[in-house]
Backbone bond lengths (Angstrom), bond angles and torsions (degrees), N, CA, C in turn:
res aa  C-N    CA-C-N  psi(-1)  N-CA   C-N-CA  omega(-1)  CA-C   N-CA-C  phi
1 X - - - 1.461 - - 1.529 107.91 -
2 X 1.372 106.50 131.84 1.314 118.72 -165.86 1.984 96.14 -103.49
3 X 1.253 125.41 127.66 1.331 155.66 177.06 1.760 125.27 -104.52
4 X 0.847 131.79 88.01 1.351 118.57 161.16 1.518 113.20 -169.47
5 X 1.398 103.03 176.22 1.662 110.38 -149.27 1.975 102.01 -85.76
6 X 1.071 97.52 -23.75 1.686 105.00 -172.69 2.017 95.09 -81.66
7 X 1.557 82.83 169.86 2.006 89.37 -156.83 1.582 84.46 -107.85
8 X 1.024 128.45 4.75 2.016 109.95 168.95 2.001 99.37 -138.47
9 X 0.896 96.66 146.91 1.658 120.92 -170.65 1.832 102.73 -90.64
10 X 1.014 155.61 104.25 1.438 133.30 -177.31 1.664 103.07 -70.99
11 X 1.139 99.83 152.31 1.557 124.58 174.81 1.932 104.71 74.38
12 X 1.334 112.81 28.30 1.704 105.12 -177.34 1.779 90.01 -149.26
13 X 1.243 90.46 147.75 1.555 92.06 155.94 2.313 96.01 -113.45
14 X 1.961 73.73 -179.68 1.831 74.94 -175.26 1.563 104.71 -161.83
15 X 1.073 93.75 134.56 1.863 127.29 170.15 1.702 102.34 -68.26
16 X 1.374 109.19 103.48 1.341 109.68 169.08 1.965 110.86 -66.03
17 X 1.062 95.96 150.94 1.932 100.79 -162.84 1.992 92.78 -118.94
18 X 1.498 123.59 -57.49 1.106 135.40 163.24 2.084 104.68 144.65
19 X 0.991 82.94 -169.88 1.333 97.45 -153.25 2.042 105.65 -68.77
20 X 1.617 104.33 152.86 1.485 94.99 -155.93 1.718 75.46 -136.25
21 X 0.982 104.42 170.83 1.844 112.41 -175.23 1.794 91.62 179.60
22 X 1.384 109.97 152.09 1.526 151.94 -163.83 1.470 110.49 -147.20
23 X 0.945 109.55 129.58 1.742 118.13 177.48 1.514 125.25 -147.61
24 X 1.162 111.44 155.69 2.144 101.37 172.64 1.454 89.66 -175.29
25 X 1.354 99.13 149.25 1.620 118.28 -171.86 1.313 95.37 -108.14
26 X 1.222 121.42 150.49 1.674 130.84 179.27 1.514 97.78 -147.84
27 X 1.486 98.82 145.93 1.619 100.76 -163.43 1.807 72.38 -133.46
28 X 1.751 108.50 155.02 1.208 136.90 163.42 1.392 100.05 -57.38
29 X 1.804 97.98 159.32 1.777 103.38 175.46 1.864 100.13 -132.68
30 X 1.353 115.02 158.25 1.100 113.75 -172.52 1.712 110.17 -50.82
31 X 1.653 110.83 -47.92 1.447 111.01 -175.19 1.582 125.65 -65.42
32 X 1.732 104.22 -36.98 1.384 79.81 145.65 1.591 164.42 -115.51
33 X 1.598 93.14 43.38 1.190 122.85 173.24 1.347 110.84 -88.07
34 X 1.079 130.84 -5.27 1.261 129.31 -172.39 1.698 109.15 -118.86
35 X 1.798 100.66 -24.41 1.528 92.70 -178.28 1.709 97.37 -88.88
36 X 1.448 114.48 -15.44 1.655 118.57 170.12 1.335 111.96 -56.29
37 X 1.433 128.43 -55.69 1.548 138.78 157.63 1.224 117.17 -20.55
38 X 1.271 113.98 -61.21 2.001 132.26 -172.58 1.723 91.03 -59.61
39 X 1.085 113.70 -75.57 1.698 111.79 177.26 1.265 144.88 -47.51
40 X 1.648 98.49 -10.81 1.122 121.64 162.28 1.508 146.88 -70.41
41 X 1.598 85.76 -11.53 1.355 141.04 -172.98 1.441 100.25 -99.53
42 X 1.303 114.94 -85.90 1.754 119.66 -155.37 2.089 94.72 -96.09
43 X 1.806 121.62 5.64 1.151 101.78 166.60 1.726 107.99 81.58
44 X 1.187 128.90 145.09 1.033 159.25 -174.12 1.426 132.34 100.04
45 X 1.447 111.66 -156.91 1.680 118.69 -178.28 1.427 105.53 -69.82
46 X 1.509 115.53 115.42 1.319 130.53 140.36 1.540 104.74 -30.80
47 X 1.352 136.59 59.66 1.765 108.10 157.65 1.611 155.06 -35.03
48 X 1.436 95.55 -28.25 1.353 113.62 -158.01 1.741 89.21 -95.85
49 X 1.252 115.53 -47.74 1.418 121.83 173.64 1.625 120.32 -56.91
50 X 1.868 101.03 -25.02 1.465 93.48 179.98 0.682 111.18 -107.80
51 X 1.607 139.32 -9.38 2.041 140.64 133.23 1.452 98.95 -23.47
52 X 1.585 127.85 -64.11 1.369 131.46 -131.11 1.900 93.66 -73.61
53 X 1.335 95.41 -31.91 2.008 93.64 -159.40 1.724 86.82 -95.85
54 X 0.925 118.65 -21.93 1.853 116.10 -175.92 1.949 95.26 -54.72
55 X 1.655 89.56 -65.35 1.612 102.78 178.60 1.354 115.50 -43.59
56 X 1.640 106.01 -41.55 1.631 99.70 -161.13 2.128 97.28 -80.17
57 X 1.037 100.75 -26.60 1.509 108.39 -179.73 1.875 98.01 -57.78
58 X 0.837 140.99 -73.80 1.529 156.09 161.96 1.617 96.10 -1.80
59 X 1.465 96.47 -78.53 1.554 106.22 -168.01 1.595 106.75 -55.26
60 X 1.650 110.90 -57.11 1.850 92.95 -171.75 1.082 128.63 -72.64
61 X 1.729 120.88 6.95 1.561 140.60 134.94 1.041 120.35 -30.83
62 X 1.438 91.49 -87.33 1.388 99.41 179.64 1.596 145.85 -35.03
63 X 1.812 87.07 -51.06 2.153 93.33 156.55 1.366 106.82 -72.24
64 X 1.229 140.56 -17.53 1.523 112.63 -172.15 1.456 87.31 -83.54
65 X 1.035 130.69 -10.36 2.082 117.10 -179.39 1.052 96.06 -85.63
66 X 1.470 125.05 -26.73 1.695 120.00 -157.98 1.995 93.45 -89.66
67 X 1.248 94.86 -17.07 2.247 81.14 178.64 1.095 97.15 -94.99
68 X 1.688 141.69 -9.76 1.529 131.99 -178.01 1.094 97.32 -92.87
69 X 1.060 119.25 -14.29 2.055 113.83 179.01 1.503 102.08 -88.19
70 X 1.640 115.20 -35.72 1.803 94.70 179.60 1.518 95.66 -82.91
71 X 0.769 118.86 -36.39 1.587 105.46 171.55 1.612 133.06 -42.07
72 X 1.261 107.33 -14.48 1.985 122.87 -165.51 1.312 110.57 80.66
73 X 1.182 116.68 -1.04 1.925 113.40 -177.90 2.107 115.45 -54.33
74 X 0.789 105.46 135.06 1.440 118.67 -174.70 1.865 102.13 -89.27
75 X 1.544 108.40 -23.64 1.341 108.70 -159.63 1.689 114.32 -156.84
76 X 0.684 124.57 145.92 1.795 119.07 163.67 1.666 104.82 -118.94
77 X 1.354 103.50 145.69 1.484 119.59 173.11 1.616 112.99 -117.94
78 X 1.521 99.33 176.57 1.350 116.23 173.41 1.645 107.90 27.54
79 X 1.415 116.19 56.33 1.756 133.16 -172.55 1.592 91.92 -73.37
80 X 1.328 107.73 135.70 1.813 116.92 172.08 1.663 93.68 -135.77
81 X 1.362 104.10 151.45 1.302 122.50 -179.23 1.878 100.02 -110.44
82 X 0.763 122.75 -162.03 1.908 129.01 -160.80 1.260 114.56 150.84
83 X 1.155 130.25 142.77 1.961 143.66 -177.47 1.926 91.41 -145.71
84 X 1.484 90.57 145.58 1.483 105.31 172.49 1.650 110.13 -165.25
85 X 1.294 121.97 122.75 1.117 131.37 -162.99 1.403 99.45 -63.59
86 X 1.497 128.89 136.70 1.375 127.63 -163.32 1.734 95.21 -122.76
87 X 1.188 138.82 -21.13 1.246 155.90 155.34 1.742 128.05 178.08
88 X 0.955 114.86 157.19 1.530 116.85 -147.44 1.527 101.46 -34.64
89 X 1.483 126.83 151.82 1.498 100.89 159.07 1.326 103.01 90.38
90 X 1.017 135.18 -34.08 1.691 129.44 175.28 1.853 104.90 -154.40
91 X 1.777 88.61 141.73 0.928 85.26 171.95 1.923 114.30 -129.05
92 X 1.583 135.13 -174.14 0.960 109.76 155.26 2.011 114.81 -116.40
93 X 1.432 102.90 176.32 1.559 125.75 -146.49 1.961 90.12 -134.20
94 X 1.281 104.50 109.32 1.150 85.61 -156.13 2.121 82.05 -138.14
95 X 1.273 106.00 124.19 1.329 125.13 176.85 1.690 111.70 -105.06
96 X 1.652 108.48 138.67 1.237 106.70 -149.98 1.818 100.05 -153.75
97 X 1.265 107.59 122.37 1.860 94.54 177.83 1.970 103.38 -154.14
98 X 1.102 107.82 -164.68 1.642 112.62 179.80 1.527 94.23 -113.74
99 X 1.384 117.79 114.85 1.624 121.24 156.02 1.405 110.80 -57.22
100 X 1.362 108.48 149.57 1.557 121.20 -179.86 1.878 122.76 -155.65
101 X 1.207 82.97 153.23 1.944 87.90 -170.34 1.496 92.75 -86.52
102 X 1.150 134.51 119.64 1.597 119.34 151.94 1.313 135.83 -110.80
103 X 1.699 115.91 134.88 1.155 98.95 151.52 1.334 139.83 -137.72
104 X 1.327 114.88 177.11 1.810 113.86 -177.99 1.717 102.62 -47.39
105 X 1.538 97.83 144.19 1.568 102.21 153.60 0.939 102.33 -121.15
């Protein structure tokens, strides 16, 4: 399975299939709300927050490959990523592209 953010692949042409999207909601946890607090203070990298969206980035990948694969797609194009607060405390991470048939020319 072919992945990337640009809308033509070099060396393939491609059969648009339609649109594929991945998503997962992640809600804050008390601990690291509290080690977010401390840093808020003395400044720096949120870690635990930038594990949490790395991970959540992974996963709503991953299903948008997993509906272009039941679909027959060989590839996804023009891939966009997106976040939208879904209620306080969590938000969702939502991965999004055009499935496609490809082939070599």
């Amino acid at each position: 399975m072919i992945v990337t953010t640009t809308e033509e692949i070099n060396g393939y042409e491609k059969e648009v299939i339609g649109v594929v999207f991945g998503n997962t909601v992640r809600a804050k946890n008390i601990g690291r709300d509290i080690l977010a607090g401390l840093k808020n203070i003395i400044g720096g990298e949120l870690k635990g927050y930038s594990q949490m969206l790395s991970d959540a980035r992974r996963e709503a990948m991953a299903r948008m490959v997993e509906q272009a694969e039941t679909m027959g797609a060989d590839g996804v194009v023009c891939v966009r990523f997106t976040t939208s607060q879904t209620m306080q405390g969590a938000a969702e991470l939502l991965a999004y592209g055009t499935a496609v048939k490809l082939k070599r020319t």
